[in-house]
C-alpha positions in Angstrom: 9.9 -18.7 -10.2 13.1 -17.4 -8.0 11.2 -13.9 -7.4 12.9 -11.2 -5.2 10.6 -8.5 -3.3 12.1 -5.3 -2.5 10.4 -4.3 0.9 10.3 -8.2 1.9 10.1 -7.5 5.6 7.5 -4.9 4.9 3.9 -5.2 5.2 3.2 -5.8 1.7 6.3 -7.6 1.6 5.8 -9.9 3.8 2.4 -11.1 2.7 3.8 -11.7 -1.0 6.8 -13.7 0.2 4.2 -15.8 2.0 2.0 -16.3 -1.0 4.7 -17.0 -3.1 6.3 -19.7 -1.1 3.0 -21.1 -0.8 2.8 -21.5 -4.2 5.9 -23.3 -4.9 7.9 -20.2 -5.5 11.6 -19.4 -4.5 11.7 -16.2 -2.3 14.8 -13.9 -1.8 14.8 -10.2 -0.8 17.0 -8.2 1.8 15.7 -6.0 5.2 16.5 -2.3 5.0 19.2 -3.0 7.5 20.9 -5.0 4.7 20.3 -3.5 1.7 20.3 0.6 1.4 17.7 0.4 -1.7 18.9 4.3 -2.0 22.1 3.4 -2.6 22.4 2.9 -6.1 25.6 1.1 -6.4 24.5 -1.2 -3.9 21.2 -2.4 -5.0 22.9 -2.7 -8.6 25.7 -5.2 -7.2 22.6 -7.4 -5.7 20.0 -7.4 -8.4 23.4 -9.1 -10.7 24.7 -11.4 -7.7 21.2 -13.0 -7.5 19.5 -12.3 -10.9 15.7 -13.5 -10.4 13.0 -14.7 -12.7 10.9 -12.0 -10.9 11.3 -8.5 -9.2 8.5 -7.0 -6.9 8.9 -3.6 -5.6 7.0 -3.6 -2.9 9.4 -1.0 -0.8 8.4 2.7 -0.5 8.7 5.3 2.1 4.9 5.4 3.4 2.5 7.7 5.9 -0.7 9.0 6.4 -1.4 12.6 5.8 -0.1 14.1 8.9 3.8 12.6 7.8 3.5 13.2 3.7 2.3 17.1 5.0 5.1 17.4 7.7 7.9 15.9 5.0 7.5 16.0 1.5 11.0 16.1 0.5 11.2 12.5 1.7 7.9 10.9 0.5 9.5 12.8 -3.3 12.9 12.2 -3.4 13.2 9.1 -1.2 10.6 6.8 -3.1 12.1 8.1 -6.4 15.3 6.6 -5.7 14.2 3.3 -4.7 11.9 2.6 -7.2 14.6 4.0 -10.1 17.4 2.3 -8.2 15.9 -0.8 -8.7 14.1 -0.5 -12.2 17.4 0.3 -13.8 19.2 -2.4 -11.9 16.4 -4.8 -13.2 17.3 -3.4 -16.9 20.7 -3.9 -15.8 20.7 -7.5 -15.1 17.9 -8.7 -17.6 15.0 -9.9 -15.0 12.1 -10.9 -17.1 9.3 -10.1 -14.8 9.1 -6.7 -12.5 5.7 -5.8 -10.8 5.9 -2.5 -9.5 3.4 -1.7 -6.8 2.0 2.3 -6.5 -1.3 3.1 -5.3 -4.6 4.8 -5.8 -3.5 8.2 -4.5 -1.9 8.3 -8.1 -5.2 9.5 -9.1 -7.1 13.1 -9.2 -8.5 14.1 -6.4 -11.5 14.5 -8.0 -11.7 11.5 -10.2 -14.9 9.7 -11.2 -15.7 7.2 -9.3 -15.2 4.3 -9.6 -11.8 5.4 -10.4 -11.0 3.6 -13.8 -7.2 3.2 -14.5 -7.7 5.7 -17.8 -8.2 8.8 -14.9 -4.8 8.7 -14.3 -3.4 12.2 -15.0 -6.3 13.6 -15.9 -6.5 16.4 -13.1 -5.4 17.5 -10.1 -3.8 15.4 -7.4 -4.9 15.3 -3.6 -2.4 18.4 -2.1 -1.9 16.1 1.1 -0.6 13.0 -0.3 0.9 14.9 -3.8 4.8 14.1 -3.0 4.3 10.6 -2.8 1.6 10.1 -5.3 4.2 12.0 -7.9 6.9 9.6 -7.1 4.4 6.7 -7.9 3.2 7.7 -11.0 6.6 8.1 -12.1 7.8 4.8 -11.2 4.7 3.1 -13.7 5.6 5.8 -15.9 9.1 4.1 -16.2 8.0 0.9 -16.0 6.0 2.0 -19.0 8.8 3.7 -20.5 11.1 0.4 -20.4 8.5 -1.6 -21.9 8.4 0.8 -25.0 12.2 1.2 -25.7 13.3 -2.6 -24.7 10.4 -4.7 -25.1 10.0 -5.9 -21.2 7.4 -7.5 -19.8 6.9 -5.5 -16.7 3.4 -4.6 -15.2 2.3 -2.4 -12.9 -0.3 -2.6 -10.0 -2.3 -0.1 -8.3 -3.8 -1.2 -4.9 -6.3 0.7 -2.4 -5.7 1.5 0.8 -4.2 -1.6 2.6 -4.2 -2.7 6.1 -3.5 -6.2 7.8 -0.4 -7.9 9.4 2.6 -6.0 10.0 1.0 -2.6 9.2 2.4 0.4 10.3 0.5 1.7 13.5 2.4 4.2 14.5 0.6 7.4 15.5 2.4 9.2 14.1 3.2 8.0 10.4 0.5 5.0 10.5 -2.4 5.5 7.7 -6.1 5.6 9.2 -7.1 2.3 9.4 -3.9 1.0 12.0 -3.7 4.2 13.5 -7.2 4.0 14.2 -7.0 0.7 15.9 -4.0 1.8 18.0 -6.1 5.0 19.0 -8.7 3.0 20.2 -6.8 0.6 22.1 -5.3 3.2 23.9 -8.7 4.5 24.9 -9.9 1.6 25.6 -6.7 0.6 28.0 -6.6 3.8 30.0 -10.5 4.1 30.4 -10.5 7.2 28.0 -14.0 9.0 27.7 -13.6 10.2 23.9 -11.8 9.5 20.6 -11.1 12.5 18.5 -10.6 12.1 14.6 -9.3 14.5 12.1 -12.2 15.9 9.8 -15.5 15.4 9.6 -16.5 11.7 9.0 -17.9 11.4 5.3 -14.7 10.7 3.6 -15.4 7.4 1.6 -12.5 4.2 1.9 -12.2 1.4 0.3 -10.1 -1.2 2.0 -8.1 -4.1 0.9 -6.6 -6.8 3.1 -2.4 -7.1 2.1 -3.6 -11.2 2.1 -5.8 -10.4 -0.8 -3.0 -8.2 -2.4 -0.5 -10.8 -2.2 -2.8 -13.4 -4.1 -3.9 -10.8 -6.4 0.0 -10.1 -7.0 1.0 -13.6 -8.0 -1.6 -14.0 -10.2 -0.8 -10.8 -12.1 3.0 -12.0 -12.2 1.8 -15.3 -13.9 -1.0 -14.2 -16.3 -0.7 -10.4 -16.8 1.4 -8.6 -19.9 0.2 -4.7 -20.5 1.3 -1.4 -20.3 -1.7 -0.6 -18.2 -1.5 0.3 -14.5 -4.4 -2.2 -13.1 -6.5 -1.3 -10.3 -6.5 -3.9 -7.1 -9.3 -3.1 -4.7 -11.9 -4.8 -3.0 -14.5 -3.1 -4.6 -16.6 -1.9 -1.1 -16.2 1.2 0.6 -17.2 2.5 3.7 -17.2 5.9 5.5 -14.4 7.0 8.0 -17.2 7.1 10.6 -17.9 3.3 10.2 -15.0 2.6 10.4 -14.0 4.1 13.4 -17.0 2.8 14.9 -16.3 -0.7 13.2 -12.6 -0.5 14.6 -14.3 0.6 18.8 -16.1 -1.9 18.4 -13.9 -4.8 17.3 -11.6 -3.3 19.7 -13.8 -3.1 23.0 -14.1 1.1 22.9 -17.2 2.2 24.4 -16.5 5.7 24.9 -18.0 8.7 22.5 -16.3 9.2 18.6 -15.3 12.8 17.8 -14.6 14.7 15.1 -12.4 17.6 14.8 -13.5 19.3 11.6 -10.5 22.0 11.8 -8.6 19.1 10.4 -8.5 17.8 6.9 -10.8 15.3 5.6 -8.6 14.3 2.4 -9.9 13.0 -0.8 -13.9 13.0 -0.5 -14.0 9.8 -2.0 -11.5 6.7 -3.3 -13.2 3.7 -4.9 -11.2 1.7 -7.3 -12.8 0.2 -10.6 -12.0 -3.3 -10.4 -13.6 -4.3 -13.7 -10.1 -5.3 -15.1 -8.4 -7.4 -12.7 -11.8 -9.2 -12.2 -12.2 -10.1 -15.3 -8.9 -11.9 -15.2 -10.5 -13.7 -12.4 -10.0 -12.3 -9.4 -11.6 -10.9 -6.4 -11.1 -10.3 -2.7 -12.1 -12.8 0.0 -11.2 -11.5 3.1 -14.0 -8.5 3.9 -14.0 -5.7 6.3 -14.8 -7.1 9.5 -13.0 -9.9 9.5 -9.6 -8.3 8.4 -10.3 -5.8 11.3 -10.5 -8.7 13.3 -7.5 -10.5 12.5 -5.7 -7.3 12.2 -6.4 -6.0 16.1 -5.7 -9.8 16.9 -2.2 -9.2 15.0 -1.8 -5.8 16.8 -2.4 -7.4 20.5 -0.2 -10.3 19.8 2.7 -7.8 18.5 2.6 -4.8 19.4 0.4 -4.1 22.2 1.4 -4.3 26.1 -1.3 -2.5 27.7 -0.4 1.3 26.6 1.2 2.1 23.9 2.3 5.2 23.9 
C-alpha cells in the first residue's frame, strides 16, 4: 500500500512509517513545518495531490496533565481541527483505508476495568485530561459517522499510554513515563538527594511500547473492518511507584522517591481490555523493562548532554 501518516515525524509516527516500510509498504507524510494540518485548505490540496491507499492519523496536540490543565482550549480546538481537516479531506479525495488513532483517556474515569471498548461514554470523563479526550472521541465518532452515511472502510484504534523513541520528554508537556526518565537523569547528573512526584503513588498504568503500536497498526490496516473503536494495550499494569522506581533504577538514581500528595493523582486506574485485538492475533512483545531500557538508551543518545534543563 502507498499509506500516508499524519504526524510522520511524530513519535507514533515515526514508528509506523518504520513498520510500514518494513513491510513492503510505500510511506509518504509531511513534518509540521511543511504541512499546517490546521489549515484546512492546505491539508485538502495534499490529501488530492498524493491520494493514498491508506491514511493514518497519527498527529495530535499531546501532554501530560500539568499542560491539558494549564491549556485546554488547545488540547479542544487544536486536535479537532486536525483530525476533521484530514477526515473530510480523506472523504474528499476517496482514500479507501483511514486508521484514526485516539486513546484510552476516551474512557470514564471510573470505568470497569479492564476497560472494554463498549465503556466508551458511559460516564464521566477524567476532569484533567477532558479537553483532549473530547476531541478524541469525536474524531472515532466521525470516523464512525462516515462509515454509516458513505460506506468507508475506516477503523479506529485506541492505544494505552505510549512511551519509546522519539517521545516527548519535556518537563513540561512530557506524559509520566519520559518525564519521569528525564527527571531522574537530572537527579542522577547533578547528584540530587530526592525526586519528588505529583500524587500519591497508587495510580495504576499500563504501558505500551510505540514498536508494539506500530505492528499492531499495520495489522489492523490489513485485516480489520468495524465500526468499533479497538483497544491496543499491553495488557500489564503497574503502579506509578514502580515505575518511578523501575525508571531510578534503569537510570542509575540512587537518591530517595517522593511524593507530593497536594498534587493530583489522575485516573485511579487505566487497564485496557485487549480481548479483541488479541483474538485477531496480536499481542505485545516488547515488556516493561526492556522498553524502559531502550527508551533511556534512546534519551542519552538524543537528547541528553549531561543536564538538561
Amino acid at each position: 500500500m502507498r499509506i500516508y501518516i499524519a504526524g510522520i515525524n511524530g513519535m507514533v509516527g515515526s514508528a509506523i512509517a518504520e513498520e510500514a516500510k518494513k513491510q513492503g509498504h510505500e510511506v509518504l507524510g509531511k513534518s509540521s513545518k511543511e504541512l499546517d494540518l490546521t489549515n484546512r485548505d492546505a491539508v485538502f490540496t495534499e490529501m488530492k495531490s498524493v491520494k493514498p491507499d491508506a491514511l493514518v492519523i497519527a498527529a495530535a496536540k499531546v501532554g501530560g496533565i500539568g499542560a491539558n490543565s494549564t491549556f485546554p482550549v488547545d488540547f479542544l480546538s487544536v486536535n479537532l481541527q486536525i483530525q476533521t481537516n484530514l477526515l473530510d479531506a480523506a472523504h474528499a479525495s476517496d482514500i479507501e483505508r483511514v486508521l484514526f488513532l485516539g486513546s484510552s483517556c476516551i474512557y470514564p474515569k471510573f470505568a470497569p476495568q479492564p476497560i472494554p471498548e463498549s465503556a466508551l461514554l458511559t460516564g464521566e470523563l477524567e476532569p484533567t485530561n477532558e479537553p483532549y479526550a473530547l476531541a478524541k472521541i469525536a474524531g472515532l465518532k466521525l470516523v464512525e459517522a462516515y462509515r454509516k452515511q458513505y460506506g468507508h472502510k475506516w477503523i479506529s484504534a485506541m492505544p494505552t499510554n505510549l512511551y519509546g523513541p522519539r517521545d516527548n520528554f519535556d518537563l513540561e508537556t512530557a506524559h509520566v513515563l519520559p518525564a519521569l526518565i528525564h527527571r531522574f537523569h537530572n537527579a542522577k547528573v547533578n547528584k540530587l538527594p530526592e525526586v519528588t512526584i505529583w500524587g500519591d503513588g497508587t495510580p495504576l498504568r499500563e504501558f505500551l511500547h510505540v514498536e508494539d503500536l506500530a505492528s499492531a497498526c499495520l495489522m489492523l490496516l490489513s485485516n480489520y473492518d468495524d465500526s468499533v473503536a479497538i483497544n491496543v494495550g499491553s495488557g500489564e499494569e503497574t503502579s506509578i511507584l514502580d515505575l518511578a522506581q523501575s525508571i531510578a533504577k534503569v537510570v542509575g538514581f540512587e537518591g530517595t522517591v517522593v511524593f507530593d500528595q497536594s498534587k493530583p493523582n489522575g485516573t485511579p486506574r487505566k487497564l485496557l481490555d485487549t480481548n479483541f485485538l488479541n483474538n485477531l492475533g496480536w499481542k505485545a512483545q516488547i515488556d516493561l523493562k526492556d522498553g524502559l531500557t531502550s527508551t533511556y538508551a534512546w534519551f542519552i543518545n538524543n537528547n541528553a548532554k549531561g543536564s538538561i534543563e
